[in-house]
C-alpha positions as CSV (number, residue, x, y, z in Angstrom):
1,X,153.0,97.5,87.7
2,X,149.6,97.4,86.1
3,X,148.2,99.8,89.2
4,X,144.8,101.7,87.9
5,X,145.8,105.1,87.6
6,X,143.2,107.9,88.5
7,X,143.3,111.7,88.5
8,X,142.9,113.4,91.7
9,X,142.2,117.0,92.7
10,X,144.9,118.5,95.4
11,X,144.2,121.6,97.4
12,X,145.9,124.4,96.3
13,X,149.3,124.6,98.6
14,X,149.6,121.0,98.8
15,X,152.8,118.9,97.9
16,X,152.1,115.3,97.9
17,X,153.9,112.6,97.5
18,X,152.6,112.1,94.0
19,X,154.6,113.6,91.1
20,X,152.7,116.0,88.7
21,X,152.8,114.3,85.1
22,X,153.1,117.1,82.4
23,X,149.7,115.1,80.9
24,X,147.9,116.1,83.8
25,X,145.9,119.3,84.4
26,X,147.3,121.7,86.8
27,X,146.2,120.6,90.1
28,X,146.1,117.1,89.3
29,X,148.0,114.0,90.1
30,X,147.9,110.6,88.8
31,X,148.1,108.2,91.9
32,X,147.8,104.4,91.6
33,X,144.9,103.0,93.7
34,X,147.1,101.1,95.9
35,X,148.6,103.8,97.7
36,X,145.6,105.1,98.5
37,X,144.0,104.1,102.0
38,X,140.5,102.9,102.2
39,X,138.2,103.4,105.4
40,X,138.8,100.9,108.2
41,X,135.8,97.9,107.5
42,X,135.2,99.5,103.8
43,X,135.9,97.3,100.7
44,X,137.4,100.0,99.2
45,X,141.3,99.7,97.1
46,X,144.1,98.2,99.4
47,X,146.9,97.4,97.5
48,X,149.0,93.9,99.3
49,X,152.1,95.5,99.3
50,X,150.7,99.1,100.7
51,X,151.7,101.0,103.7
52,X,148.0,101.8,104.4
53,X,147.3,97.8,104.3
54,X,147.8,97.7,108.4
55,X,144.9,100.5,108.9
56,X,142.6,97.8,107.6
57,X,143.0,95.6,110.8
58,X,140.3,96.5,113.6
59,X,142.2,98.2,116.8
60,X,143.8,95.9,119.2
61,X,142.0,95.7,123.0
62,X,142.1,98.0,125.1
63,X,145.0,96.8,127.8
64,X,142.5,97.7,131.0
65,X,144.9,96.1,133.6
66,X,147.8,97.5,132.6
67,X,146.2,101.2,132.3
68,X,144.9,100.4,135.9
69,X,148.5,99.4,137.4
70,X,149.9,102.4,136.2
71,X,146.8,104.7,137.2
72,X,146.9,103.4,140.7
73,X,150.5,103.7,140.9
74,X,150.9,107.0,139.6
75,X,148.5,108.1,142.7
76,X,150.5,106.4,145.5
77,X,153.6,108.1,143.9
78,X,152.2,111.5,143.3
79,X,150.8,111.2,147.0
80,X,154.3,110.3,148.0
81,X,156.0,113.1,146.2
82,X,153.0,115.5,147.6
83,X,154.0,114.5,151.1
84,X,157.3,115.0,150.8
85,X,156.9,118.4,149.6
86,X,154.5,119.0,153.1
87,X,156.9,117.8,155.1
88,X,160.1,119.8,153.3
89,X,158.7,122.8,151.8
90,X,161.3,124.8,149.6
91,X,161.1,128.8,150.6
92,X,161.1,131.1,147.3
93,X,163.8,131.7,145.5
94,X,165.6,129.3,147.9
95,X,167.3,126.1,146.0
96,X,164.5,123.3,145.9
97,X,166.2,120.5,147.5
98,X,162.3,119.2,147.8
99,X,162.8,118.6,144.1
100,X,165.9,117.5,143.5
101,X,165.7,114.8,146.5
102,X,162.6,113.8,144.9
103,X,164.2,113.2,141.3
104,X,167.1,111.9,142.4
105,X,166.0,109.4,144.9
106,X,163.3,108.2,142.6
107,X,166.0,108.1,139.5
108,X,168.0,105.5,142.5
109,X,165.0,103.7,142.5
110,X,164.5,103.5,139.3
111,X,167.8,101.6,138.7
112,X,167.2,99.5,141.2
113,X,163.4,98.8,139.8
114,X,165.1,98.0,136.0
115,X,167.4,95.4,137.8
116,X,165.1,93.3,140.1
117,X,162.6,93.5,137.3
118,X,165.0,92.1,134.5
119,X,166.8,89.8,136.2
120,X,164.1,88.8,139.8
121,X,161.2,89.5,138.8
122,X,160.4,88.3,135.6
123,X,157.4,87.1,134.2
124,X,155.0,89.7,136.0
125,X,153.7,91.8,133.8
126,X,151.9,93.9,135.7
127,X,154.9,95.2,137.9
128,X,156.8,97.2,135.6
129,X,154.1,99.3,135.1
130,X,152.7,99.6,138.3
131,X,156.2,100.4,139.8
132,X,157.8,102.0,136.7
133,X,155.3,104.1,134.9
134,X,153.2,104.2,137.8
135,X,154.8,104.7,140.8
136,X,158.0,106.1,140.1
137,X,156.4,108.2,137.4
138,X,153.6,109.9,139.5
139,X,156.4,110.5,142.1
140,X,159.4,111.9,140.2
141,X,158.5,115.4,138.8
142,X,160.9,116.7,136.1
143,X,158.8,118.8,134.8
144,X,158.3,120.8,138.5
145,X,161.9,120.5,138.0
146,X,161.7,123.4,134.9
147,X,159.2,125.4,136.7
148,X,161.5,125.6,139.9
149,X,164.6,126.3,137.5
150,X,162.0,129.3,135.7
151,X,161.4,130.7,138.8
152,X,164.4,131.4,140.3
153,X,165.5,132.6,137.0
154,X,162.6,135.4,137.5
155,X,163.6,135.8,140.5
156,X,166.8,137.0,139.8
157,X,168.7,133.8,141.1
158,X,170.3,132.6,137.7
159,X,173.4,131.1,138.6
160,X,171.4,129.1,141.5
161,X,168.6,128.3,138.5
162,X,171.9,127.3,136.4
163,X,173.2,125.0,138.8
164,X,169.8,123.5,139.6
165,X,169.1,122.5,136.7
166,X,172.8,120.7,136.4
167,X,172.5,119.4,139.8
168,X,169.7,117.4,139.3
169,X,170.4,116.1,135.4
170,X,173.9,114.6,136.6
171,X,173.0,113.7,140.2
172,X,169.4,111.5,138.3
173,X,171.9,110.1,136.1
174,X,174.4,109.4,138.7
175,X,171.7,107.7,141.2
176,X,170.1,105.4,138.0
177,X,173.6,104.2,137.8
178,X,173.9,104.1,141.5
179,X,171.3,101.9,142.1
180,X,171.7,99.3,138.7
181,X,175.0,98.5,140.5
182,X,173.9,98.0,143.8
183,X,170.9,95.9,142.6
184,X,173.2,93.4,140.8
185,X,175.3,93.2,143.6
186,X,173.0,92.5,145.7
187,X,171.2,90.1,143.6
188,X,174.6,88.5,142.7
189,X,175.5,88.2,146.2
190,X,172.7,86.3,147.1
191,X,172.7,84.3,144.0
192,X,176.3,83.3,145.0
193,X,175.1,82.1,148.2
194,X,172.6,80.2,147.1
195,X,174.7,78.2,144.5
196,X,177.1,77.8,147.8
197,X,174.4,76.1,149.9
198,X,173.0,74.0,147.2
Protein backbone atom coordinates (compact mmCIF):
# COMPACT_ATOMS: atom_id res chain seq x y z
CA UNK A 1 0.00 0.00 0.00
CA UNK A 2 3.08 2.03 -0.61
CA UNK A 3 3.66 2.25 3.55
CA UNK A 4 7.55 3.15 4.27
CA UNK A 5 8.80 0.11 5.63
CA UNK A 6 11.54 0.33 8.42
CA UNK A 7 13.52 -2.27 10.51
CA UNK A 8 12.94 -2.33 14.07
CA UNK A 9 14.71 -3.99 17.01
CA UNK A 10 12.32 -6.23 19.40
CA UNK A 11 13.29 -7.29 22.87
CA UNK A 12 14.20 -10.57 23.16
CA UNK A 13 10.77 -12.57 24.31
CA UNK A 14 8.64 -10.38 22.52
CA UNK A 15 5.91 -11.48 19.92
CA UNK A 16 4.48 -8.60 18.11
CA UNK A 17 2.08 -8.23 15.93
CA UNK A 18 4.58 -7.83 13.13
CA UNK A 19 5.55 -10.88 11.15
CA UNK A 20 9.34 -11.75 10.93
CA UNK A 21 10.30 -11.59 7.02
CA UNK A 22 12.97 -14.29 6.32
CA UNK A 23 15.02 -10.97 4.81
CA UNK A 24 15.18 -9.60 8.03
CA UNK A 25 17.90 -10.09 10.72
CA UNK A 26 17.00 -12.12 13.67
CA UNK A 27 15.33 -9.78 16.00
CA UNK A 28 14.02 -7.58 13.44
CA UNK A 29 10.68 -6.74 11.93
CA UNK A 30 9.66 -4.75 9.08
CA UNK A 31 6.66 -2.60 10.26
CA UNK A 32 5.04 0.07 8.08
CA UNK A 33 5.10 3.61 9.65
CA UNK A 34 1.47 3.86 9.85
CA UNK A 35 0.87 1.39 12.45
CA UNK A 36 3.16 2.89 14.47
CA UNK A 37 1.88 5.56 17.14
CA UNK A 38 3.41 8.85 17.41
CA UNK A 39 3.51 10.93 20.77
CA UNK A 40 0.35 12.83 21.57
CA UNK A 41 1.15 16.81 20.07
CA UNK A 42 4.33 15.29 18.02
CA UNK A 43 4.34 15.46 14.21
CA UNK A 44 5.61 12.28 14.09
CA UNK A 45 3.98 9.19 11.39
CA UNK A 46 0.06 8.66 11.83
CA UNK A 47 -1.21 6.84 9.23
CA UNK A 48 -5.34 8.05 8.30
CA UNK A 49 -6.61 4.80 8.52
CA UNK A 50 -4.54 3.80 11.88
CA UNK A 51 -5.85 2.50 15.08
CA UNK A 52 -3.33 4.78 16.91
CA UNK A 53 -4.85 7.93 14.88
CA UNK A 54 -7.41 8.62 18.05
CA UNK A 55 -4.30 8.97 20.54
CA UNK A 56 -3.53 12.01 18.61
CA UNK A 57 -6.61 13.93 19.84
CA UNK A 58 -5.84 16.01 23.21
CA UNK A 59 -7.91 14.29 26.32
CA UNK A 60 -11.47 15.30 26.71
CA UNK A 61 -12.44 17.61 29.99
CA UNK A 62 -12.39 16.51 32.93
CA UNK A 63 -16.38 15.96 33.83
CA UNK A 64 -15.98 17.92 37.50
CA UNK A 65 -19.79 17.97 38.18
CA UNK A 66 -20.45 14.65 37.52
CA UNK A 67 -17.34 13.28 39.62
CA UNK A 68 -18.78 15.64 42.36
CA UNK A 69 -22.48 14.09 42.28
CA UNK A 70 -21.21 10.87 42.57
CA UNK A 71 -18.51 11.80 45.31
CA UNK A 72 -21.08 13.43 47.44
CA UNK A 73 -23.46 10.69 46.96
CA UNK A 74 -21.35 7.93 47.63
CA UNK A 75 -20.72 9.69 51.27
CA UNK A 76 -24.47 10.07 52.19
CA UNK A 77 -24.78 6.37 51.14
CA UNK A 78 -21.77 4.98 52.83
CA UNK A 79 -23.00 7.02 55.95
CA UNK A 80 -26.27 5.44 55.45
CA UNK A 81 -25.01 1.87 55.14
CA UNK A 82 -22.50 2.81 58.29
CA UNK A 83 -25.57 3.63 60.30
CA UNK A 84 -27.35 0.89 59.65
CA UNK A 85 -24.65 -1.38 60.57
CA UNK A 86 -24.63 0.77 64.22
CA UNK A 87 -27.95 0.36 64.66
CA UNK A 88 -27.99 -3.66 63.65
CA UNK A 89 -24.73 -4.97 64.30
CA UNK A 90 -24.25 -8.69 63.04
CA UNK A 91 -22.54 -10.92 66.05
CA UNK A 92 -19.57 -13.31 64.67
CA UNK A 93 -20.15 -16.05 62.92
CA UNK A 94 -23.84 -15.16 63.16
CA UNK A 95 -25.65 -14.74 59.56
CA UNK A 96 -25.18 -10.96 58.57
CA UNK A 97 -28.61 -9.91 57.96
CA UNK A 98 -26.88 -6.23 58.36
CA UNK A 99 -25.50 -7.05 54.89
CA UNK A 100 -27.94 -8.69 53.13
CA UNK A 101 -30.68 -6.06 54.15
CA UNK A 102 -28.34 -3.53 52.96
CA UNK A 103 -27.81 -5.25 49.38
CA UNK A 104 -31.02 -6.17 48.92
CA UNK A 105 -32.94 -3.15 49.89
CA UNK A 106 -30.50 -0.96 47.90
CA UNK A 107 -30.77 -3.54 44.79
CA UNK A 108 -34.96 -2.54 45.34
CA UNK A 109 -33.98 0.75 45.02
CA UNK A 110 -32.02 0.50 42.39
CA UNK A 111 -34.90 -0.78 40.25
CA UNK A 112 -36.90 1.63 41.20
CA UNK A 113 -34.01 4.44 40.57
CA UNK A 114 -33.50 2.86 36.68
CA UNK A 115 -37.40 3.35 36.19
CA UNK A 116 -38.16 7.02 37.45
CA UNK A 117 -34.86 7.90 35.80
CA UNK A 118 -35.69 6.46 32.24
CA UNK A 119 -39.09 7.10 31.95
CA UNK A 120 -39.73 10.54 34.96
CA UNK A 121 -36.85 11.95 35.15
CA UNK A 122 -35.25 12.44 32.12
CA UNK A 123 -33.08 15.05 30.98
CA UNK A 124 -31.16 15.47 34.42
CA UNK A 125 -28.01 14.48 34.06
CA UNK A 126 -26.68 14.90 37.14
CA UNK A 127 -29.24 12.41 38.97
CA UNK A 128 -28.19 9.19 37.78
CA UNK A 129 -25.03 9.64 39.12
CA UNK A 130 -25.66 11.27 42.14
CA UNK A 131 -28.37 8.51 42.97
CA UNK A 132 -26.93 5.64 41.04
CA UNK A 133 -23.19 5.53 41.27
CA UNK A 134 -23.27 7.71 44.10
CA UNK A 135 -25.71 6.94 46.52
CA UNK A 136 -26.73 3.60 45.97
CA UNK A 137 -23.19 2.71 45.24
CA UNK A 138 -21.58 4.09 48.53
CA UNK A 139 -24.49 2.30 50.31
CA UNK A 140 -24.68 -1.22 48.88
CA UNK A 141 -21.59 -3.22 49.85
CA UNK A 142 -21.03 -6.42 47.80
CA UNK A 143 -17.79 -6.61 48.39
CA UNK A 144 -18.49 -6.70 52.60
CA UNK A 145 -20.71 -9.22 51.21
CA UNK A 146 -17.43 -11.72 50.32
CA UNK A 147 -15.64 -10.75 53.39
CA UNK A 148 -18.84 -11.77 55.59
CA UNK A 149 -19.18 -15.05 53.38
CA UNK A 150 -15.03 -15.59 54.09
CA UNK A 151 -15.49 -15.32 57.50
CA UNK A 152 -17.92 -17.54 58.40
CA UNK A 153 -16.23 -19.95 56.18
CA UNK A 154 -13.13 -19.60 58.70
CA UNK A 155 -15.21 -19.80 61.14
CA UNK A 156 -16.36 -23.08 60.50
CA UNK A 157 -19.98 -21.96 59.43
CA UNK A 158 -19.85 -23.20 55.60
CA UNK A 159 -23.10 -24.20 54.87
CA UNK A 160 -24.43 -20.72 56.59
CA UNK A 161 -21.38 -18.90 54.36
CA UNK A 162 -22.96 -21.22 51.35
CA UNK A 163 -26.29 -20.00 51.81
CA UNK A 164 -25.22 -16.36 52.42
CA UNK A 165 -23.76 -15.94 49.61
CA UNK A 166 -27.05 -17.44 47.59
CA UNK A 167 -29.26 -15.53 49.68
CA UNK A 168 -28.21 -12.39 48.85
CA UNK A 169 -27.31 -12.97 44.86
CA UNK A 170 -31.07 -14.18 44.15
CA UNK A 171 -32.87 -12.02 46.82
CA UNK A 172 -30.52 -8.54 44.91
CA UNK A 173 -31.79 -9.98 41.78
CA UNK A 174 -35.19 -10.61 42.97
CA UNK A 175 -35.62 -6.89 44.65
CA UNK A 176 -34.06 -5.04 41.18
CA UNK A 177 -36.87 -6.85 39.59
CA UNK A 178 -39.16 -6.11 42.49
CA UNK A 179 -38.86 -2.57 42.32
CA UNK A 180 -38.66 -2.05 38.12
CA UNK A 181 -42.23 -3.45 38.38
CA UNK A 182 -43.52 -1.47 41.03
CA UNK A 183 -42.02 1.77 39.57
CA UNK A 184 -43.88 1.36 36.27
CA UNK A 185 -46.86 0.62 37.88
CA UNK A 186 -46.87 3.21 39.79
CA UNK A 187 -45.73 5.55 37.17
CA UNK A 188 -48.34 4.02 34.76
CA UNK A 189 -50.97 4.44 37.23
CA UNK A 190 -50.64 7.84 37.57
CA UNK A 191 -50.00 8.36 34.00
CA UNK A 192 -53.46 6.80 33.46
CA UNK A 193 -54.97 9.19 35.63
CA UNK A 194 -53.70 11.95 34.29
CA UNK A 195 -54.78 11.10 30.63
CA UNK A 196 -58.39 10.47 32.59
CA UNK A 197 -58.50 14.03 33.94
CA UNK A 198 -57.27 15.71 30.94
Amino acid sequence: MGAVLRRLPTPRGLIGSAVATGASPPGTYDVAVADIPADIGSDGPVGAGSPFAAARRPPAGVPWAVLGAVAAGGAVGALARYALGVALPTRAPGFPWTTLLVNVSGCLLMGVLMVLVSDVWTGRRLLRPFLGTGLLGGYTTFSTYIVDAQHLMLAGAVGTALAYLVATVLSALAAVHAGMGVAHAVVNRARTRRSEEA
